[in-house]
N, C-alpha and C positions, 0 to 999 in steps of 0.2 A: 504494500500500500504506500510503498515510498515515493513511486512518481503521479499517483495521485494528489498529487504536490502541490498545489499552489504555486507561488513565487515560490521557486525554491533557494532564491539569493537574495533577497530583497536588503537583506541587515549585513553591514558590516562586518563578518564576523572575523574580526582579529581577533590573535588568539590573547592576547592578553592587552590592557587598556591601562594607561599610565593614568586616567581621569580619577579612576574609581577601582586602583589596587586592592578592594576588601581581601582578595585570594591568592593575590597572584604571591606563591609562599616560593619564592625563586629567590636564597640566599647564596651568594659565594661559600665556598667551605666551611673557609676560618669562622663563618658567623655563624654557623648553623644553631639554631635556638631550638627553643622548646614552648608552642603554644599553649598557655594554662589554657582551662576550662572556664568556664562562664565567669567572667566577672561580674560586679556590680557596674548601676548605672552610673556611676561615677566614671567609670572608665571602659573606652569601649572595648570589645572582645576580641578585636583585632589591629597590631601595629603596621601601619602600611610598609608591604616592603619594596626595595627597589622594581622600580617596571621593568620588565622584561623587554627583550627584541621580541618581534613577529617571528616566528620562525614558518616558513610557508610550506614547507613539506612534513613538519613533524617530525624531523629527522634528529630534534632537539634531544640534548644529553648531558647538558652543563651543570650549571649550581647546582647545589644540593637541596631540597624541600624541607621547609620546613614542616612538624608534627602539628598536624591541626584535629581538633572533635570534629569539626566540617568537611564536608567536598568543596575543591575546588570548581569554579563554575563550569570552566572548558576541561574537567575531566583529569587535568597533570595531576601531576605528585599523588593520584592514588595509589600506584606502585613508585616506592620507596626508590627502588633498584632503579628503574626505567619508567622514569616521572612522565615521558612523552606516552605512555601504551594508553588506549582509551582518550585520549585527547583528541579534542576538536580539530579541524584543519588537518587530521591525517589520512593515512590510508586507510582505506578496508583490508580486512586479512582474505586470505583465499583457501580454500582446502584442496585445491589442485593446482598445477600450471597455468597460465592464463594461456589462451588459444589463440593468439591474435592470426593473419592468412601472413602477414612480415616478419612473425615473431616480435614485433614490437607493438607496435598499436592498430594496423588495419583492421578491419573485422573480419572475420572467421570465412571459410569460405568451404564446399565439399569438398574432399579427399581427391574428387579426379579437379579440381580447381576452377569446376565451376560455379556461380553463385549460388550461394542457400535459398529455399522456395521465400518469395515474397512474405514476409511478414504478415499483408493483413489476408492474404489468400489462406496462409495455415489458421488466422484467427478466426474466418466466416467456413472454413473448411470442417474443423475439429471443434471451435470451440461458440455453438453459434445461442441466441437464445430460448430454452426451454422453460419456462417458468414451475421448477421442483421447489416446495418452501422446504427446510428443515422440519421433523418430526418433531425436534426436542428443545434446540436451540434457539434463543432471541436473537434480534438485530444487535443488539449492544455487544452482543459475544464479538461479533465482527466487527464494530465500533472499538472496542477496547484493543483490538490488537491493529487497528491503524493508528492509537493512540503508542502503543509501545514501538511500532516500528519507527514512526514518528523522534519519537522521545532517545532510538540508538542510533537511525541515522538521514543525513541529507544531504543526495548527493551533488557535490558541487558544479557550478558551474551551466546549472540544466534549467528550464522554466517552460512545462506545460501548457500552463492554465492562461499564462500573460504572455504578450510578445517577447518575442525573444527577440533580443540586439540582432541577431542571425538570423536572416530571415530567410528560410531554404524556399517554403510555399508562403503565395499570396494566401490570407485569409479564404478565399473562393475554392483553395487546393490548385492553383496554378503552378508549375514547376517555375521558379525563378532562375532562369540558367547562368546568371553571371554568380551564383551563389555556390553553384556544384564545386565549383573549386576551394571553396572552404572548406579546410579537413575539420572543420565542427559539423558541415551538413550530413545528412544520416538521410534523409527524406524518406518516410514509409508511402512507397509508391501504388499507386490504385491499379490494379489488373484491368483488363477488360470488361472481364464477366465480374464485376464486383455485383452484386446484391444491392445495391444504397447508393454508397459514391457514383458510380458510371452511371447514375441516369441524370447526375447533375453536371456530369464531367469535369466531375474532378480526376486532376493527374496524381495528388500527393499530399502526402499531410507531414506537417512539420515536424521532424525529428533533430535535434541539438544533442551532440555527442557531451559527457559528461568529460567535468573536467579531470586533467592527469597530472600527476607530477611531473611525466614530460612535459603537458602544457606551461608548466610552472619555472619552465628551467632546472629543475631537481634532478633530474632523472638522464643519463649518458646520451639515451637515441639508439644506444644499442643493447639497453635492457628493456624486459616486455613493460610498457606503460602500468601503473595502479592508478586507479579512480581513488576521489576523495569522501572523505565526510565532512560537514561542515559544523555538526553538532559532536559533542561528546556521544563516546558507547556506551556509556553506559545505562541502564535502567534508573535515571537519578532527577525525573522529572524535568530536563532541559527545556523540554517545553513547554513547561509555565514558566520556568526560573531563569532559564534564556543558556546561553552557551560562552559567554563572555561576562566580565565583570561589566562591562560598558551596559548590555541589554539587559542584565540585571537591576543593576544601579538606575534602569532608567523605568522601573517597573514596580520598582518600591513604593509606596507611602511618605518614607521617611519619620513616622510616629507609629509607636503601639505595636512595630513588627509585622504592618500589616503591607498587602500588596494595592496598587492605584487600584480604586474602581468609579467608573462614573454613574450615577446615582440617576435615572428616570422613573416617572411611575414608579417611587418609594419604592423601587426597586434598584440592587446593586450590579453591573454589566462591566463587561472587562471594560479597558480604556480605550478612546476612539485611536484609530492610526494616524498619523501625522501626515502619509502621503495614501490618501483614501484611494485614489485613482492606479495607483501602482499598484496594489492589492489586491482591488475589490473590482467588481464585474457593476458599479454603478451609475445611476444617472446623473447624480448631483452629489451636492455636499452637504445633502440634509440626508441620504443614506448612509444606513447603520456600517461601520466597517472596522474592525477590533485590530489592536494589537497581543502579542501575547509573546511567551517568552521562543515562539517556533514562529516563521512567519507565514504557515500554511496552516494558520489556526481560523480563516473564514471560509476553505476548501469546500465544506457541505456543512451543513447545516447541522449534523449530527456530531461532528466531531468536534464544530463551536461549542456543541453543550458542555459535553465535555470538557473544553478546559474550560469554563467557566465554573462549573461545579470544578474541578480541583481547585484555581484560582479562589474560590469562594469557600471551600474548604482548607486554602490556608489562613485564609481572616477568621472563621469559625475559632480554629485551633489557637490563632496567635490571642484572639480577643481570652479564651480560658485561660493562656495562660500567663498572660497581665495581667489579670484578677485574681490568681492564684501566687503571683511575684512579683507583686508591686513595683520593687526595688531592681527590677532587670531592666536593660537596658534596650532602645529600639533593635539594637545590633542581635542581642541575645534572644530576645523575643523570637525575632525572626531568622533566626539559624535555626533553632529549637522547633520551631513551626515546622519550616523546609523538612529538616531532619523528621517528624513525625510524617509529615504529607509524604514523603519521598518514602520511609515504612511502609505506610499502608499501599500505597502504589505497588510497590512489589511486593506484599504480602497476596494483593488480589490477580494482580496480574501471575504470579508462581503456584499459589495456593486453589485461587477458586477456576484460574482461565487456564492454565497451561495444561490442564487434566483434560479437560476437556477437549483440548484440540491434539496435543501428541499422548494421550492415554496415563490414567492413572498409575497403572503398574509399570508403562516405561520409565516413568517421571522418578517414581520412587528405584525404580532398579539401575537406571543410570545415574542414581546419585544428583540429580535436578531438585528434588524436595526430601525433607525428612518429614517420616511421622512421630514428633519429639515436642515435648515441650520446656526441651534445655534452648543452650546456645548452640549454635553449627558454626565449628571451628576448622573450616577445612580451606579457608583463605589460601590461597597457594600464587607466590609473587614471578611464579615459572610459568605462568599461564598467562597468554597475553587474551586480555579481554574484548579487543575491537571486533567489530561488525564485521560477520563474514560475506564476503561479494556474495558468496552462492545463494546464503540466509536470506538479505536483505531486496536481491535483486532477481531472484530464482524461485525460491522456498515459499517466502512468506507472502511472496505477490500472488501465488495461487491461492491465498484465500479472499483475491477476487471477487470468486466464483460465488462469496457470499451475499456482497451487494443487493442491494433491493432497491428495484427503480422507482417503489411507490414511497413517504415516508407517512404512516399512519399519525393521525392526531386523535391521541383515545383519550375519554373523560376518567372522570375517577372514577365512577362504578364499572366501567370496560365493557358498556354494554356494544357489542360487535355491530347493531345494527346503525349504531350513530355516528361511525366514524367517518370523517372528512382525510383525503392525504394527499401529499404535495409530489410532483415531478419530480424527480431527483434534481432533474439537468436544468430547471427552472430558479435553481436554488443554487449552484456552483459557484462559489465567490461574491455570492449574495447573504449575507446571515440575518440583512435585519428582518427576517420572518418571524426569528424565533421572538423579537421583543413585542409582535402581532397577538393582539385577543387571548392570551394566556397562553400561547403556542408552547413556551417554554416547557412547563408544565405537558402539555399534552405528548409532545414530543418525546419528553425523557418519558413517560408514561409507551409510546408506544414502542421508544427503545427495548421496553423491556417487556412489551408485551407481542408485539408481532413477530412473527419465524422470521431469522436470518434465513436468505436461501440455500438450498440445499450445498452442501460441499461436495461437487460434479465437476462435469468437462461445459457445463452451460455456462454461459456468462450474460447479463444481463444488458439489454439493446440501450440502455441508458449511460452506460459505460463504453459499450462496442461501438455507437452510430454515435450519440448524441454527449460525450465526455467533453464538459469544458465549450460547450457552442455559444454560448455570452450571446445571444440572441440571434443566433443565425439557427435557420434549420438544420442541420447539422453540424457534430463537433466533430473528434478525436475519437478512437479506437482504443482504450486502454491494453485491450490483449494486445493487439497489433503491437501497441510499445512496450510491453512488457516482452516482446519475443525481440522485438529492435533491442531492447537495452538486455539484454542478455547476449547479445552477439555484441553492441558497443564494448562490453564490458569486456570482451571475448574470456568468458565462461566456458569452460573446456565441455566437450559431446557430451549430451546425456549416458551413454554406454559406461563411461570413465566413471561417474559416478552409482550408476548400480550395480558397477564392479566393486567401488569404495562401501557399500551398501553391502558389499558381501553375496552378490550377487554375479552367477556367469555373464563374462560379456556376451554379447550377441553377436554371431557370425554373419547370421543369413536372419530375415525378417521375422520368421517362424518363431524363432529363439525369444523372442519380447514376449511370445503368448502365457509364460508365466506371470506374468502380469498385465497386459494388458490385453482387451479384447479383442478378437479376430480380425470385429469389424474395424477395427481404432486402428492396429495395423496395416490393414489393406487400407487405409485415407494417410497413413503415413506413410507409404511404398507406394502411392500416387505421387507423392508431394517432395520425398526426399531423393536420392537415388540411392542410398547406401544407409544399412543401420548407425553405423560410425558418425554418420551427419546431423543426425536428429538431435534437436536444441535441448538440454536438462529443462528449461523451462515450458520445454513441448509436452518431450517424454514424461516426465515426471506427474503430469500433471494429468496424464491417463492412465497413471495406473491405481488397481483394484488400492481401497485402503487399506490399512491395519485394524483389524477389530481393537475397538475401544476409542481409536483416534481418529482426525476427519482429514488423511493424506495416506497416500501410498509408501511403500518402504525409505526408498530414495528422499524424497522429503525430509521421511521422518528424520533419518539420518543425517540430516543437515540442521535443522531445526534442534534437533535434542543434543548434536553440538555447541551449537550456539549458545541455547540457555544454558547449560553448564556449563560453560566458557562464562557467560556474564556472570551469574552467581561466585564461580569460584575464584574468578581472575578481579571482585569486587572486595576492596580491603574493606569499603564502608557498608559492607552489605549487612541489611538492617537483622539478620542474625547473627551476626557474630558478636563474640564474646569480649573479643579485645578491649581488656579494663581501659583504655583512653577514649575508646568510641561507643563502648555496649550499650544497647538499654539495659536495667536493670531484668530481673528473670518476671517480676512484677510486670512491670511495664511491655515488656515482650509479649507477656499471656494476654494485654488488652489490647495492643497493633493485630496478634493473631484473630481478634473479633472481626476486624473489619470488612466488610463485602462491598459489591455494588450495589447491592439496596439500601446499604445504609447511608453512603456517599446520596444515594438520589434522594433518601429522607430529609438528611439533616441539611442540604445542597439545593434544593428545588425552591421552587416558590412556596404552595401550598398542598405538598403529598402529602395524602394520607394514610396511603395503603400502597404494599409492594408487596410481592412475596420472597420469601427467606431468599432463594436461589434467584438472586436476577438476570444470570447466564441462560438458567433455564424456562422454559414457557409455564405458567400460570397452569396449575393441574389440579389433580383430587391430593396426588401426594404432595406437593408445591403452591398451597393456596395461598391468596392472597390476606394479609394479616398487617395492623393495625402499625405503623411504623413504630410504637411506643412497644411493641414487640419483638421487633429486629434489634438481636442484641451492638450496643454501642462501645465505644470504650472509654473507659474513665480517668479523664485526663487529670483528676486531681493527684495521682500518682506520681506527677511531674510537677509538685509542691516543690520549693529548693526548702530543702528545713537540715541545716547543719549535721550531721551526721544521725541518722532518722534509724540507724541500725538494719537496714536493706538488709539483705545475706550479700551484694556484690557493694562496693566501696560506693556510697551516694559521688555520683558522675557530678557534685558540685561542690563535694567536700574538700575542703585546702589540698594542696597538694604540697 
């Protein structure tokens, strides 16, 4: 869900800002210090340290970090050793060779060296739209994981949804031919027999190659190219809390620990964007247009809510626990906030979502979750935690498939027959719907009430035909880009990877029929000429699932790297024990309360009711119950009271 992206450059994002050094913990040797813990408000919780260089590839390795209770914004110094791994402005990692057709940066090409089948011909070919809803699952389930792919990566250099400086096609899908000679252009070109496109004739639709280190100067010319990230990897809320000290700093309050909101209809909303027209898909400058700490946070309509609810559950938290610690400071306030929000965030995302999409018992048997209610001590600073290409641009785009082009507006009693729902693609970088008629409300309501669709080889015509069309009848293809940016990327064959799966390669086509079907074969041996050719983000994406989870093996296998790479290669991960960062074992048991229903309680305008399981659809075993029901967590735990006698050291007691 990464290049359903919005602007995906729109902010600055240097890695480190001499304005507002709250983080940047980048000391020379000799000075290496030691950050206390919370002070008073007398003094604030962090001394600025010297500003850092930009460093533009991440290739960064110098001063030593200082020990801080907090993350850094853009992701350094969470590994001691190698302060750059998990930073902003680096590379993605890869779990195979990249495949480029130069071995450096062209895109991939078949084995006898002719070109790979068209892009959107394998998208209307294999992957066209069926309308299957999910049996079990809500839209939110699918919503919550564009929020976390969000939140580990974006990639640099690329913009979907807004003009790009590059412009390969007119708006109309005209091929622009003084443009072909851009080695940024990509253009996903329109076949003949297209379905949609060809009766408006159009030739092409815009594709913008993603940025590299070779783009950047970094990189010899005769090593294969790596794409960038522009956020931090890790799972650390970057996108409400921003990925630089600058876009944080400018996101704040400044009193109480709280984040800016602007205030309509006695109602609180993120803050308006400073450059509405660079963002937003609007008329004027009386339209709604938010900033947030990601700048693809007005993309749809659904994912706005979401960070508004986290946004709004970090003011919830900071306001408790300024009435709980008078004497703390805006600075403390709001590290403590972050640090709790940033908890719960992967508590729900590891605990209630990840079971459900790669399986219960894989989770637990690859060491991704424990069933415990100690600390999980298995921090390991040998693990580099960054966003894998295959994961982020392969794996986790196939859950697509879940999209849903309608978005329902359900009341509080959810009676089915009164609902009213919106166009998806009516609503793409438009958000001020949700500040409409109580939309707010209805919306997270029907997040959690209507089926994500099914996780299949369908993809939805709102995505496929109409992605990103800011008021023209037709827009963008997402499949289509998503098989383009998997060859930009040059992503090594699908075959390579269900052999890393543990799986035989495939000789001859027949050989796939262990997973996928006959027929899905025979439209892939129309399309490809050789097994060896077929995209990971093709293949993959047709084969049979894993019982318990909603991907095929291969996937899984990518995916259940990943998250165990984040988890473990995360020094601040809101499990562990480590007496300078821990929650206390108290405080730990009430983060593990948390769910999506409780976020959409305590978060909404006026809920009343949700049921326990918000991932999953409203049932006889799953009914809907009384929010004052849905257990919460008790933030009075987080008193500062001078050595209170915890069983682990009070995290504010002298040191």
């Amino acid at each position: 869900t990464d290049d359903l992206a919005a602007a995906e450059t729109s902010y600055d994002y240097s890695s480190y800002s001499a304005a507002n050094p709250f983080l940047s913990y980048l000391y020379p040797q000799s000075q290496q210090s030691y950050v206390q813990f919370p002070q008073s408000a007398a003094q604030p919780a962090y001394s600025p340290a010297p500003a850092a260089p930009v460093y533009s590839c991440g290739q960064y390795m110098g001063p030593a970090c200082r020990r801080s209770r907090y993350r850094t914004y853009d992701g350094s110094c969470n590994n001691l050793q190698i302060p750059s791994w998990g930073m902003a402005n680096t590379k993605y990692a890869r779990l195979l060779p990249a495949n480029y057709a130069d071995n450096v940066h062209a895109p991939p090409v078949a084995k006898s060296g002719n070109p790979l089948p068209n892009a959107r011909a394998v998208s209307f070919t294999l992957f066209p739209d069926v309308d299957i809803q999910d049996r079990k699952w809500t839209l939110v389930a699918m919503q919550w994981g564009q929020i976390m792919t969000h939140d580990m990566a974006m990639i640099d250099g690329t913009t979907q949804s807004k003009a790009h400086a590059t412009q390969c096609c007119t708006d109309n899908g005209q091929l622009i031919q003084s443009a072909l000679s851009s080695p940024l252009c990509f253009p996903i070109l329109i076949p003949p027999n297209d379905p949609v496109y060809s009766y408006e004739m159009q030739q092409c639709r815009n594709f913008v190659r993603s940025t590299t280190d070779l783009d950047r100067g970094c990189s010899s010319g005769y090593t294969p190219a790596e794409q960038l990230t522009v956020v931090s990897h890790f799972l650390d809320l970057s996108i409400i809390y921003g990925s630089s000290d600058a876009v944080a700093a400018s996101l704040r309050a400044g009193v109480g620990g709280r984040l800016i909101t602007d205030v309509r209809g006695n109602r609180e909303w993120l803050p308006q964007a400073t450059n509405k027209s660079g963002t937003c898909d609007i008329y004027g400058d009386a339209d709604v247009c938010y900033t947030s700490g990601d700048v693809r946070v007005n993309q749809n309509p659904q994912l706005t809510i979401l960070h508004l609810i986290l946004h709004r559950e970090h003011n919830r938290i900071a306001g408790q626990l300024a009435l709980l610690n008078p004497h703390w400071s805006d600075e403390t306030i709001f590290q403590e906030a972050r640090r709790i929000n940033t908890a719960i965030h992967q508590q729900i995302s590891y605990y209630e979502w990840l079971p459900i999409f790669i399986g219960l018992q894989n989770s637990l048997t690859r060491k991704i979750i424990f069933q415990t209610q100690g600390w999980v001590n298995d921090y390991d600073p040998s693990i580099d935690p960054s966003t894998i290409n295959e994961h982020s641009n392969a794996a986790f785009r196939y859950f697509h498939t879940l999209i849903a082009g309608r978005l329902l507006l359900v009341d509080e009693p959810r009676y089915a027959y009164s609902y009213n729902a919106l166009r998806l693609s009516d609503h793409f970088n438009r958000p001020g719907v949700i500040e409409e008629d109580g939309n707010l409300d209805k919306l997270t309501r029907g997040m959690a009430f209507q089926p994500q669709e099914e996780s299949d080889q369908w993809f939805d015509k709102e995505i496929t035909n109409y992605l990103f069309r800011n008021h023209h009848r037709l827009g963008d293809d997402l499949r289509a880009i998503d098989v383009q940016r998997n060859r930009d990327h040059g992503l090594a064959a699908y075959n390579e990877y269900r052999v890393l799966a543990g799986y035989p390669r495939a000789v001859q086509w027949t050989d796939f029929g262990d997973l996928i079907s006959a027929e899905n074969i025979q439209k892939l041996a129309q399309l490809y000429e050789r097994p060896d050719d077929v995209d990971l983000t093709v293949g993959a994406s047709l084969e049979s699932h894993v019982e318990g989870t909603l991907v095929g093996p291969t996937f899984l296998n990518i995916l259940s790297e990943q998250f165990w790479r984040t988890r473990v290669g995360d020094r601040y991960w809101y499990e562990t024990g480590d007496p300078e960062i821990a929650f206390t074992i108290e405080q730990l048991a009430e983060i593990r309360k948390a769910s999506i229903s409780r976020l959409f309680c305590d978060n909404g305008d006026q809920i009343q009711l949700m049921q326990l399981r918000g991932f999953e659809q409203v049932s006889q075993s799953n009914p809907l119950v009384r929010c004052a029901d849905i257990p919460a967590i008790d933030l009075s735990l987080w008193r500062d009271v001078q050595g209170a006698g915890w069983p682990a050291p009070s995290p504010w007691a002298a040191k």
